[in-house]
N, C-alpha and C positions, 0 to 999 in steps of 0.2 A: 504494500500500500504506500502510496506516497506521503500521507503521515509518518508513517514506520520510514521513512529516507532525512525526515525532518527529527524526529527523534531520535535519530542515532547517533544521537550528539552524545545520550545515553543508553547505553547500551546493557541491557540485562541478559545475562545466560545463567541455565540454569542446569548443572549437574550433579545429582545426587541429592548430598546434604548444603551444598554450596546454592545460596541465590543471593546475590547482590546487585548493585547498582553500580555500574563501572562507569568513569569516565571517561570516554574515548578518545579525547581530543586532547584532555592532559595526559593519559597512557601516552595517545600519538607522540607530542612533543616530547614527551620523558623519552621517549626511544627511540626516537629517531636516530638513522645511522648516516652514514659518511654516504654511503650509495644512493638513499632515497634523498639527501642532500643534493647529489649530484642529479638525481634524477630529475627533481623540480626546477633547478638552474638551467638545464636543457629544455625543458617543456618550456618554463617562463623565458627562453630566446627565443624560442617559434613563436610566443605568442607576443611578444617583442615585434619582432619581425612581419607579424601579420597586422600587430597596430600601424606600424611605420606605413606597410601597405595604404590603409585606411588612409590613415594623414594623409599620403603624397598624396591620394586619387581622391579624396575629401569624399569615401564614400561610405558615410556613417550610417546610413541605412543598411548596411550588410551587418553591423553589429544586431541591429533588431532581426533580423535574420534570422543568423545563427544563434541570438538566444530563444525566438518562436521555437526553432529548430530540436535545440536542446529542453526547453519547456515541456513541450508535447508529447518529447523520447521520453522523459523521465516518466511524466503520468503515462504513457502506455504501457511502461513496463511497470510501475507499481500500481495501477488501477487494472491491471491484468485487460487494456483494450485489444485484444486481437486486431479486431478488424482495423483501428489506427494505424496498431506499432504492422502490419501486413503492408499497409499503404504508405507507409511512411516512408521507409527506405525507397521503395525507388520514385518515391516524390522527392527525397531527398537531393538522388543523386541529381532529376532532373534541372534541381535548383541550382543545383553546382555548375553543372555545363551549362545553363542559362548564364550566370554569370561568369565562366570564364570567357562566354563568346561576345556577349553587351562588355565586358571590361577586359578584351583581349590586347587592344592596344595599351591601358595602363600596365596590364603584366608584364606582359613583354618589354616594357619602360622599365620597370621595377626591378626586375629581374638582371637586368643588363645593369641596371643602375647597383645592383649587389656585387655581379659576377665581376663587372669589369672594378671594381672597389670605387665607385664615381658616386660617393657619400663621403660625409664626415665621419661616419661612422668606421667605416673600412677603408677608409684612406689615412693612412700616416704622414702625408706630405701634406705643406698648406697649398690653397689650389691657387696658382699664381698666373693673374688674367692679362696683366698687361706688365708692360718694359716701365721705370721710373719715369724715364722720359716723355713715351706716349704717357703715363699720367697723365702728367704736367700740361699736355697740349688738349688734352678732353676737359681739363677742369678749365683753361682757359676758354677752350669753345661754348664751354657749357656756360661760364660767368657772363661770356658775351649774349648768349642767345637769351639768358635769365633778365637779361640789360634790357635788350632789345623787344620781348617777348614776341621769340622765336619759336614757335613750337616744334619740339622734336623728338625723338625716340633714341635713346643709342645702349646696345643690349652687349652687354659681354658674357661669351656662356663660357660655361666652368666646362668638366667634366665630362659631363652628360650630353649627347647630338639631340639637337634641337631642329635636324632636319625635316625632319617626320611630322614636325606641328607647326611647320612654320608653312607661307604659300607666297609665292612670286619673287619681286627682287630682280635683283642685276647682282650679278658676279662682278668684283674691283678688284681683290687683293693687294690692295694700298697702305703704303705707309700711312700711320695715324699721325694728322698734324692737324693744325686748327681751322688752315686754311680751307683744306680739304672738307674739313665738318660741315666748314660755316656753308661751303659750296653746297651742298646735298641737300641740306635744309634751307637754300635760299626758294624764296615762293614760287620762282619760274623754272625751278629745277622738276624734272619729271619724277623724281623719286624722293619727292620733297614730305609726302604724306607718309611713307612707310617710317621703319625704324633701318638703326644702324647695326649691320651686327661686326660686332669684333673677336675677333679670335687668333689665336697665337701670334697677338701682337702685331696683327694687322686689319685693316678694313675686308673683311671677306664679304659681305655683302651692302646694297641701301635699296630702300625702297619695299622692303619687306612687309608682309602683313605676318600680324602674331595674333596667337590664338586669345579669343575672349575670356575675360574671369568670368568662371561662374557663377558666381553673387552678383547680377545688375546688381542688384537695390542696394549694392555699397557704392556704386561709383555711377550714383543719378546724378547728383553735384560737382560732378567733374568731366565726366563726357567719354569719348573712345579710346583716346589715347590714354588716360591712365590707367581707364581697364584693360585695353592691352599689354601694358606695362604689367599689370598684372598677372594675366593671362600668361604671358609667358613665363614666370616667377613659382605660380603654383607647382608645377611640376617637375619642374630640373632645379638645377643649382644656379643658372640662369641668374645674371645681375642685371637690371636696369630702371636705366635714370629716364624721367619724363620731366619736358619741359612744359609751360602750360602758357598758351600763348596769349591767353588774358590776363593772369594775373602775376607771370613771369617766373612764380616759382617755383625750385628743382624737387622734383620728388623722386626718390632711391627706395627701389622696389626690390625686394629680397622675404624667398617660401612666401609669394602674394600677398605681402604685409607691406604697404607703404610705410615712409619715413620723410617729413619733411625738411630738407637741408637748411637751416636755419643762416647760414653763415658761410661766405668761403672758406676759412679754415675746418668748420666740418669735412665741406665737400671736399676738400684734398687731403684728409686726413682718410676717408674713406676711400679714397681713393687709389693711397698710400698702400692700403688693406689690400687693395684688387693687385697692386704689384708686388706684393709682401714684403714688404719695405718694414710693416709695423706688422704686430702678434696682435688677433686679439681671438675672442672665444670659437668663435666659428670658423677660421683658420688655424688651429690649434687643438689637433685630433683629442687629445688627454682631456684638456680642459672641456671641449667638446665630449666627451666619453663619461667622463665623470659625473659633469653639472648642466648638462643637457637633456630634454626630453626627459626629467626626472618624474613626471605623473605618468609617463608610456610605461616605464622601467616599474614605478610601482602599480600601477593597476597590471602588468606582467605577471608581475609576482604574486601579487594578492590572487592573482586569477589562480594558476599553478597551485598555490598552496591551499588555498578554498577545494580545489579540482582534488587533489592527492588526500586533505581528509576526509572529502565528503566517500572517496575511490577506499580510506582504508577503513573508516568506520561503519562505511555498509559491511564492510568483507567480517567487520563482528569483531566484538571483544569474548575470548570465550575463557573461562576456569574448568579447570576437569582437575577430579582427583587421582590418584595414584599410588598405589602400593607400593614400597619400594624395599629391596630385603638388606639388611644389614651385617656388613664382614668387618673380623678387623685383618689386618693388616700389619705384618713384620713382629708379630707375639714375640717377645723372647725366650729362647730355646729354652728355660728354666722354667717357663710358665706357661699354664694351660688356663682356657676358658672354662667355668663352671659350667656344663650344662643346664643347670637349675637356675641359671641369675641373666639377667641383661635380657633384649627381646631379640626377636630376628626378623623384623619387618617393622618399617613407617608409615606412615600414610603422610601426603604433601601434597597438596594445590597449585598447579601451574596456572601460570595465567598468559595472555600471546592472543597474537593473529588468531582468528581462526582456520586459515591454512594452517598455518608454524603449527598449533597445536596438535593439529593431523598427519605432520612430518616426526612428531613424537612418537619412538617408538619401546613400549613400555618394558621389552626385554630387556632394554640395553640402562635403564636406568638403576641405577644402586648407589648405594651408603656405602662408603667407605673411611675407616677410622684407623689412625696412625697409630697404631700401638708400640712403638719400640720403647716407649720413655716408659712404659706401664712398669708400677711393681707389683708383688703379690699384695692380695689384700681389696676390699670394697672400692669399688672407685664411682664417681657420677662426672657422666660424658653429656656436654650442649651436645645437640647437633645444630650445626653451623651449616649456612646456605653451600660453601666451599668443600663442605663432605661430601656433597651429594650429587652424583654424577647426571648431571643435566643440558643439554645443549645450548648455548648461549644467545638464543633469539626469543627466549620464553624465560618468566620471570617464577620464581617461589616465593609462593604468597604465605603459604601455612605450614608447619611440620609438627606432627602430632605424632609419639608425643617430640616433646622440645628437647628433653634430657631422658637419659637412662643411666640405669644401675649395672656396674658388672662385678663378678667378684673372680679373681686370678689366682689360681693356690700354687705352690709351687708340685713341681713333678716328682711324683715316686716312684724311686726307683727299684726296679724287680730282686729276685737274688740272682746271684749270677751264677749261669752254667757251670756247673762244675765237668 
């Protein structure tokens, strides 16, 4: 029942004379191991990696998805739905091929965007867009056209080919100078509407069209060109600046989040960034790695380890008891056990998984007591968790009894053959 999935926070089993109320969740954390540690670390980077998906392709609607998804599975399987959990798998699967074919272009961006390391994430180098000196000459053309209110676009991509979402354009491969800017964006220029794009420290194309932000209704008060600016921003690692030719000023568009340059020394300071002249977090894989995307990294984790108790406290917390017979062990050759004193069996309570408890197997378990230090004479032996031969993934709860009596006489000895 899906109640019984919601209560297995506590978890009751009952064997024998044993019925208690177990806590599963502090069981879990008390014993967790090195492997299921490693195990959740791996899970919570897939699920890492599938948030970063979401982000870049802003497609939040896939999370309501896949928890419908997971919703449904859970109640068919603890409301015992046949006929659901029958339909469900291959509706399921069909949802999946629905969306890998509606979001085959973002994959395949994504994916590239992994393999080839064209992230901050999986890149160790900072991404270095332009030469110091083209700086220099963009932030000049850009202060002029902010002067003049020039409107214009000029895009530097990182990483990531921006071929694929971009449409039209003229081929240049030109040196970056200011001249040249000012010319492309003069009004009688034919390629005076698109953007600039720059790459490996040269003019590689003008006149381009770039893709629209998804969100109109953030850029109703500013028009196409800043949504374009954006547009292109959303998806790669894509840097660009938009000019606005009515109110003249630069806006620096990076992950489709504007920034308005308040200042020339901003703008060449950022600028600085694009040539790696300066360090700052987003050019700086560590610093990036560390203190970046810190809500991805924990809803990651929290998902994972939400997943692994809800996965080990269905599987049961379970107690079983156990007979277990008692030896001792290195008597010295002067001394004999009482047949009449001490016992020869315990009884003890494990507690574990309930697989782990079913990997227990009751032959092999036994009491074993040091005897070499023994003299003759009454003695009272604890039994200690360390006597008792048990396998290290299941806990001893109880041992009944606690202590025993023994008594050691010395040997007597026969007469001797004559």
């Amino acid at each position: 029942m899906f109640g019984q999935l919601l209560s297995s926070i506590k978890t009751t089993s009952q064997f024998g004379s044993v019925s208690q109320s177990v806590s599963a969740v502090e069981y879990a954390i008390q014993n967790i191991s090195l492997i299921e540690i490693a195990d959740i670390a791996v899970v919570a980077l897939a699920i890492y990696v599938v948030l970063l998906f979401i982000k870049q392709t802003r497609s939040y609607f896939l999370i309501g998805i896949v928890l419908i998804l997971i919703v449904v599975s859970i109640l068919s399987q603890n409301l015992d739905l046949a006929l659901t959990r029958a339909i469900l798998q291959p509706v399921s699967t069909l949802i999946f091929i629905i969306i890998a074919i509606v979001f085959q272009r973002e994959i395949r961006r994504f994916f590239k965007w992994i393999a080839t390391g064209q992230s901050h994430i999986f890149s160790f180098s900072p991404n270095k867009h332009i030469s110091k000196s083209a700086s220099g000459e963009v932030a000049e053309a850009l202060l002029y056209m902010s002067a003049k209110k020039i409107g214009g676009i000029i895009v530097f991509t990182g990483k990531q080919d921006i071929d694929d979402i971009t449409e039209g354009g003229n081929r240049l491969g030109g040196e970056i100078t200011k001249e040249i800017i000012l010319s492309i964006f003069d009004t009688s220029s034919a390629g005076h509407d698109g953007a600039i794009i720059i790459e490996n420290d040269s003019i590689k194309q003008f006149g381009v069209h770039l893709p629209l932000a998804r969100e109109y209704s953030d850029y109703r008060g500013t028009g196409t060109r800043h949504r374009a600016s954006a547009g292109i921003t959303e998806d790669t690692d894509s840097v660009a600046f938009s000019v606005s030719e009515e109110r003249g000023t630069i806006t620096v568009y990076r992950e489709g989040k504007p920034e308005i340059i308040k200042d020339e020394e901003e703008l060449r300071d950022i600028l600085r960034n694009l040539s790696g002249e300066t360090d700052d977090e987003k050019t700086n894989f560590w610093k990036y790695f560390f203190f970046s995307n810190l809500g991805a990294k924990a809803a990651a984790t929290g998902i994972a380890l939400v997943v692994w108790l809800i996965l080990f406290t269905q599987s049961g917390i379970t107690r079983k008891e156990y007979t277990v017979p008692v030896s001792f062990q290195l008597i010295p050759a002067n001394l004999e056990l009482d047949s009449k004193s001490g016992v020869k069996e315990i009884t003890i309570t494990l507690e574990g998984k309930t697989r782990d408890i079913g990997l227990v197997a009751p032959e092999n378990l036994q009491t074993k007591i040091d005897a070499k230090d023994f003299k003759a004479g009454y003695k009272r032996i604890d039994i200690t968790r360390n006597m008792i031969n048990v396998p290290s993934f299941v806990d001893v709860i109880t041992i009944e009894p606690k202590s025993i009596n023994v008594n050691l006489l010395e040997k007597v000895e026969g007469p001797k053959a004559i």
